[in-house]
N, C-alpha and C positions, 0 to 999 in steps of 0.2 A: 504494500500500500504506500506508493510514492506520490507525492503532487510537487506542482513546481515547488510550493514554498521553501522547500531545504537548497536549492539548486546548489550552494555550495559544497554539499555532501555528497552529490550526482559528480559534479567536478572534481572533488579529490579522488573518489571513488573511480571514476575514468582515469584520470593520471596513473594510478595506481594499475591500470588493467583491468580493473573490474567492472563491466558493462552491467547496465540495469538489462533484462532481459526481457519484462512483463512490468508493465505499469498499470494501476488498477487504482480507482476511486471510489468512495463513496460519497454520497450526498447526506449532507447534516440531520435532514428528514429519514435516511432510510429507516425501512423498519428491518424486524427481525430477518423476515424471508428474503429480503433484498440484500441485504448481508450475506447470510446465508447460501443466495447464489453466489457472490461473489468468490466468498470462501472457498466454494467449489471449483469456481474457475483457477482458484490460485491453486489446487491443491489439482488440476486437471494439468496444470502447467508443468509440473513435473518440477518445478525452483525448489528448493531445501531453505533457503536464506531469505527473511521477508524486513527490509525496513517499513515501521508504522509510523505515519505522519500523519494524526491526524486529532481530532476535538477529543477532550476527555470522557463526556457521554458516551460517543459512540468507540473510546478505544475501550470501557469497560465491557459493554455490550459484543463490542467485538470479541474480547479473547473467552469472554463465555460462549458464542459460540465455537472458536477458532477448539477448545478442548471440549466442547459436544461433539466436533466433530472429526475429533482423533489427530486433529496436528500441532498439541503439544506434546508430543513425545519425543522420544529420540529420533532423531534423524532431519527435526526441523531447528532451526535456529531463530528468533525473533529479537528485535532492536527496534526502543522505541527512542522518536528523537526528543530533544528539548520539550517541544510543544507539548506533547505527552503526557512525559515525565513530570515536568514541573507544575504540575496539575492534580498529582498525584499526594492524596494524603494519607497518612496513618493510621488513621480512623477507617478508611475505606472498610466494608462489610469482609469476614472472611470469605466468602465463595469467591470474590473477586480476586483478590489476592490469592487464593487457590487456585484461580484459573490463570494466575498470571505466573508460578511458578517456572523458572526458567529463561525467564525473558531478560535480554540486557536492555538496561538504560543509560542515556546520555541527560544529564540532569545538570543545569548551572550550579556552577559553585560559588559562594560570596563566602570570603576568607572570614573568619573570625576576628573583633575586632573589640576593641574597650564602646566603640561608638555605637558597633553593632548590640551589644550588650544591654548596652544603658537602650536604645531604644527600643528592644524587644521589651525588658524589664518592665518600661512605663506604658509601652502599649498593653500588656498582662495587666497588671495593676489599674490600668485606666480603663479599660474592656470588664475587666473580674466587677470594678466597682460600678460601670453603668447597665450591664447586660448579664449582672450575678450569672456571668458562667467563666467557665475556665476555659484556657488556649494553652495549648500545649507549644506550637511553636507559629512563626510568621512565614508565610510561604513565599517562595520569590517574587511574586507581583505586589506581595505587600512592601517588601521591601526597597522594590522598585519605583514603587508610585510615592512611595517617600522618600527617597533621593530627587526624582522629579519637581514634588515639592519643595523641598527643600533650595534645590536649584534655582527654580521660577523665583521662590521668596528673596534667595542671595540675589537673582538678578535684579527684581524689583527696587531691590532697597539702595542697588548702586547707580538706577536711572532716577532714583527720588531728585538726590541734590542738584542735577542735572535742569532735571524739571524744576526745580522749584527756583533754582538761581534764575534759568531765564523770565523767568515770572517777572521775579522784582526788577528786571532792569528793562524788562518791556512798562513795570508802570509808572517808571522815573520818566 
């Protein structure tokens, strides 16, 4: 299951010698049977190696059927990308994670950090005290969308003086 999205993967993967051989999609909407043919066709292809790119709904969805229908065992290999992966929580239901036994992933990594720390710390803390529930950890988009933030705020506050100097000598 490849779509353009990864192309840099398809390119090092070519350098390398390794041609995709069968490309297959699915639509966000599929439902089970729709899958389900697919699956067939991947498993009619005769491939052993399948990279998965694709929305966490339907990657769940997908590896329950992929070991309903006998191609997690030996002899297939499964790799899911970023997209995936990082999508992927802890908490996930057992069956799922049983159906996923076996599979490699490729998952961002953000280095540990005093900064990273402290803002997990107060998001816990801050969450536990408005939404009396517990968080066990922040997932990369969380921590993504506050760096963003953060970003925007630094820029903001270094166009303030900017703005505000031309002000006063527009009203002299």
């Amino acid at each position: 299951m490849l779509r353009a999205g990864p192309a840099h993967l398809v390119d090092s993967l070519q350098e390398k010698d390794i041609h995709i051989s069968y490309n297959s999609s699915l639509d966000v909407s599929s439902d089970d049977n729709n899958m389900i043919e697919e699956i067939q066709k991947l498993m009619a292809s005769e491939q052993k190696l399948f990279v998965v790119h694709m929305s966490p709904m339907l990657t769940f969805r997908f590896y329950m059927n992929v070991k309903n229908l006998g191609m997690m065992r030996e002899g297939y290999a499964w790799i899911m990308t970023v997209k995936s992966m990082d999508y992927l929580h802890s908490n996930m239901g057992s069956s799922v994670t049983e159906s996923m036994q076996g599979v490699i992933g490729l998952k961002s990594y953000i280095p540990a950090s005093k900064e990273l720390y402290n803002f997990t710390s107060r998001w816990r803390n801050t969450f536990s005290a408005e939404h009396n529930m517990e968080i066990k950890d922040l997932n990369v988009f969380c921590i993504r969308a506050y760096d963003v933030s953060w970003a925007l705020a630094k820029a903001a506050e270094r166009a303030r003086p900017k703005i505000c100097s031309r002000r006063k000598t527009d009203d002299i």
